[in-house]
C-alpha positions in Angstrom: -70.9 -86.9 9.0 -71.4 -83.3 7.4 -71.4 -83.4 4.0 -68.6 -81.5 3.2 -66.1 -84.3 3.2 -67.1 -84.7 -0.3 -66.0 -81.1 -1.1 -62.4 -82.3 -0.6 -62.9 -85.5 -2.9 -62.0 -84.9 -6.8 -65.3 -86.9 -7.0 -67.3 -83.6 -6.4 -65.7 -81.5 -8.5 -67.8 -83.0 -11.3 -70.9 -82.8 -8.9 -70.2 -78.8 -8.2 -72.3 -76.8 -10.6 -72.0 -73.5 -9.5 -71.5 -70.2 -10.2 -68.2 -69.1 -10.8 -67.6 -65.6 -10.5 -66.0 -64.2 -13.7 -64.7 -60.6 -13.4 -62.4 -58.6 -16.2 -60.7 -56.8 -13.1 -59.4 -59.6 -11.6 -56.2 -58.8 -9.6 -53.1 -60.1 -12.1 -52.2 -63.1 -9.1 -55.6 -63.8 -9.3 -56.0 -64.3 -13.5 -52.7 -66.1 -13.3 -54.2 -68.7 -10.9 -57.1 -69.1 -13.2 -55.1 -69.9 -15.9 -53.7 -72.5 -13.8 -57.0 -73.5 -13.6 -58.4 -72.4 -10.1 -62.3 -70.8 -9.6 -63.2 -68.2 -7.8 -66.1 -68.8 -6.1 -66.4 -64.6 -4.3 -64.3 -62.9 -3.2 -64.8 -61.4 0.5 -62.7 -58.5 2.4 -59.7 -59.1 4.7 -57.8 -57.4 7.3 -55.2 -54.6 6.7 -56.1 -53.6 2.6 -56.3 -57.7 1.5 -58.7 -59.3 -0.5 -59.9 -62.5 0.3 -61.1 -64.8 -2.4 -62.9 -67.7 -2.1 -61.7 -70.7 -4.5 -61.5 -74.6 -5.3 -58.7 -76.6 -7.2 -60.2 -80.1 -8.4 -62.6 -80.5 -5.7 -60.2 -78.9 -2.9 -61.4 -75.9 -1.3 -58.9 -72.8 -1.1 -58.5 -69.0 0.1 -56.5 -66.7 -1.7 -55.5 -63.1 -0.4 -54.3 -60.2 -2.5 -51.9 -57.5 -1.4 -53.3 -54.1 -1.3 -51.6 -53.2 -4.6 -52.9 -56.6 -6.8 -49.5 -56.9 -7.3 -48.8 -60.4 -4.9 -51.2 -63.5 -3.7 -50.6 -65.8 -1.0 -52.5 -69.3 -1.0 -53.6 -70.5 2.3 -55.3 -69.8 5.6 -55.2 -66.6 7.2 -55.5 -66.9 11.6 -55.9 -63.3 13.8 -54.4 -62.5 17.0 -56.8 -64.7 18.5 -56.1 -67.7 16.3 -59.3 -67.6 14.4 -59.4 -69.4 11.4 -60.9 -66.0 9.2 -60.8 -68.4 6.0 -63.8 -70.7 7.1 -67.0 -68.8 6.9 -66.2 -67.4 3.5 -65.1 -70.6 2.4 -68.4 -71.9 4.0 -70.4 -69.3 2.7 -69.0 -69.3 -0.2 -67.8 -72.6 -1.7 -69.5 -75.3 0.7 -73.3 -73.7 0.9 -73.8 -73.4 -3.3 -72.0 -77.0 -3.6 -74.6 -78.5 -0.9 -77.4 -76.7 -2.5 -76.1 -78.1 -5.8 -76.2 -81.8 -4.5 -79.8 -81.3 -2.8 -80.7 -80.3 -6.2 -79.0 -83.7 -8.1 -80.8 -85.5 -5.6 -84.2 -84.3 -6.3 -83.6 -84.6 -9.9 -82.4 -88.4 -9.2 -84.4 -91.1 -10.1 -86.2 -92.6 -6.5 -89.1 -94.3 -5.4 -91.0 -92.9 -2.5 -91.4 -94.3 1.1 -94.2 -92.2 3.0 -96.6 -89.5 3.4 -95.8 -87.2 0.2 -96.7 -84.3 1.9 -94.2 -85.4 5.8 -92.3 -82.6 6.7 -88.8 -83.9 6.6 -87.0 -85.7 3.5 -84.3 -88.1 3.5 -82.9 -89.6 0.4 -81.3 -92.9 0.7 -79.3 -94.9 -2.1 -80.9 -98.4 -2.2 -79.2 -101.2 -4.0 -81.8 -104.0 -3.9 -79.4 -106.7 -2.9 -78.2 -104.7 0.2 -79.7 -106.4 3.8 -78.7 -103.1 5.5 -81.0 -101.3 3.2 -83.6 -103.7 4.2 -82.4 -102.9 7.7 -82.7 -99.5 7.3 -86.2 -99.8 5.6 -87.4 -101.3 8.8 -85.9 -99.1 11.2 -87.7 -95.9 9.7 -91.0 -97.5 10.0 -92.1 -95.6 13.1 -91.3 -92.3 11.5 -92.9 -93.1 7.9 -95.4 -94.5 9.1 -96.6 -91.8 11.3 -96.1 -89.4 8.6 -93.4 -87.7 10.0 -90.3 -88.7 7.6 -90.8 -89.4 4.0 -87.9 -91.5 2.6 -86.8 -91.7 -1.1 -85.3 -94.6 -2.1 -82.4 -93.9 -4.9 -82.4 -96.9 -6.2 -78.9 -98.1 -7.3 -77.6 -101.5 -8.6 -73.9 -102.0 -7.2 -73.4 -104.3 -5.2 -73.6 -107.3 -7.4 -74.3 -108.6 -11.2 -77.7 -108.3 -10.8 -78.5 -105.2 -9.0 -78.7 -103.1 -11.6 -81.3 -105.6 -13.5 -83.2 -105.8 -9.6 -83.1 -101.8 -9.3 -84.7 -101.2 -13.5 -86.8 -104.0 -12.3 -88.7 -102.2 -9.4 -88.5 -98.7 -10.9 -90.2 -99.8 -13.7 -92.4 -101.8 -12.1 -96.4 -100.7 -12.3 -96.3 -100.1 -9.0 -93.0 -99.2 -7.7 -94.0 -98.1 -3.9 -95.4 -101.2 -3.3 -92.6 -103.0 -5.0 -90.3 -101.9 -2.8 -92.6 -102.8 0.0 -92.9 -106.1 -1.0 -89.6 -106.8 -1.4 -88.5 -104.6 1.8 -90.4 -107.0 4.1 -89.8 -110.1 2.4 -93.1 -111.2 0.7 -92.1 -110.8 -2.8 -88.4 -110.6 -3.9 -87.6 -108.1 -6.8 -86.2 -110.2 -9.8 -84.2 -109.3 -12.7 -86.5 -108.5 -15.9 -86.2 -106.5 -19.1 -87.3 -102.9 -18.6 -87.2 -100.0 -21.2 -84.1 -98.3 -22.1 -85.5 -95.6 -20.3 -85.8 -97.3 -17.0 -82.1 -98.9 -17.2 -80.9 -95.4 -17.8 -82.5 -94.5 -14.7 -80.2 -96.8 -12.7 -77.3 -95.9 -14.8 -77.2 -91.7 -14.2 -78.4 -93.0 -10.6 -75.0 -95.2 -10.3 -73.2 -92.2 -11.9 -74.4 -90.4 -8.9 -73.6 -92.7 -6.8 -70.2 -92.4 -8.0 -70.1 -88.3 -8.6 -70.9 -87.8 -5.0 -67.7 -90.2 -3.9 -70.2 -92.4 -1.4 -69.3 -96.4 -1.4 -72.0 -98.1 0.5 -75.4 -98.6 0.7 -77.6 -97.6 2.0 -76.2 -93.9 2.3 -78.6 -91.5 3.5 -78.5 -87.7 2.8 -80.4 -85.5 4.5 -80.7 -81.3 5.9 -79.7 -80.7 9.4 -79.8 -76.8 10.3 -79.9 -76.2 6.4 -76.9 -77.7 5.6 -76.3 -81.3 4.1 -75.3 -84.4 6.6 -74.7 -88.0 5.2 -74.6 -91.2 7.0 -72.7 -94.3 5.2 -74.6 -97.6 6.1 -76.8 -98.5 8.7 -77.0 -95.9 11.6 -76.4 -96.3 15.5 -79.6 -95.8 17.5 -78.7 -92.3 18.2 -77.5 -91.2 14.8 -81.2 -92.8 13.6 -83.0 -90.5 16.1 -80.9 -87.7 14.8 -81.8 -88.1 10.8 -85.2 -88.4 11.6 -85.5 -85.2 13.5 -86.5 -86.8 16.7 -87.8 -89.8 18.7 -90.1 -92.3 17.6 -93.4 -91.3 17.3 
């Protein structure tokens, strides 16, 4: 699933830290819709003397085109002769690019353990609630690829599923070793359990829940990764083919 779907969600619009372009010669259509509280993302050019502008409404992604004289706006999607669609790339280029680049960059700063060779050449975050057997699942499906230090995986760990996850994901992030924590527990040989951790650690789990939340996913694991430099996500445990995919090929 691209990743855009969230684009669309009201979810994201709290996510979307971007630029917005500010400009003091703003078309008048254009500063009334502002008011109404639209961004403008860019603005792009358009057939016949319009101005296309590239914008968002509480998550939803928009084009707006001007009239030659500023005077007049119209709000939708503009098709040529041909029927193309000439509102997608901008809004792609535009609106969808900066808001992945945004999320890649939430993700990095999220709080995860790592599963791999630090230095493999391709990077999947996953969010991890420790009570979740398809995250266990998942775990063990990715060994050929982590292990062959192909695919480095980084766990987000979340607690959401039940009571305790929250207590089970503070507990292995703050664990003295967290890597092999989540080893341990991944296969089996030594269940995480709830125990007090720092008010530092829970907080971890908490702005990780929150971005959980921001990012409008609902189950775990949910795996994010870059396809073609753009953001794809997968919602639970992936089909053969959709694993081969993620990973960037066959197993090793």
């Amino acid at each position: 699933m691209p990743f855009r779907f969230t684009l669309l969600s009201s979810a994201l619009a709290v996510l979307a830290i971007v630029p917005v372009i500010h400009a003091y010669d703003w078309p008048p259509p254009i500063r009334a819709l502002v008011a109404e509280g639209l961004e403008i993302h860019g603005d792009f050019p358009a057939p016949d003397g319009l101005t296309g502008y590239a914008a968002s409404h509480q998550g939803r992604e928009m084009t707006v085109f001007v009239t030659a004289d500023g005077q007049h706006a119209v709000v939708g999607t503009l098709i040529d002769a041909e029927g193309n669609d000439l509102s997608e790339v901008p809004l792609d280029e535009l609106v969808r690019a900066p808001q992945e680049d945004a999320a890649w960059q939430r993700l990095e700063e999220s709080h995860w353990i790592i599963d791999g060779n630090p230095e493999a050449p391709r990077v999947l975050y996953t969010f991890t609630d420790p009570n979740c057997p398809f995250c266990r699942q998942f775990w063990e499906a990715a060994r050929p690829w982590v292990e062959a230090g192909e695919v480095q995986l980084r766990h987000v760990m979340v607690g959401v599923l039940q009571q305790d996850s929250p207590a089970k994901a503070a507990a292995m992030l703050g664990a003295e070793d967290p890597e092999t924590a989540l080893y341990d527990h991944s296969i089996g040989a030594d269940e995480i359990t709830p125990s007090a951790q720092p008010r530092r650690i829970e907080d971890m789990v908490y702005r990780n829940n929150q971005l959980f939340d921001e990012l409008g996913l609902y189950a775990t694991p949910t795996t994010v990764y870059q396809r073609d430099g753009r953001l794809e996500r997968v919602d639970g445990m992936p089909s053969e083919e959709r694993l081969v995919e993620m990973m960037g090929g066959a197993a090793p």
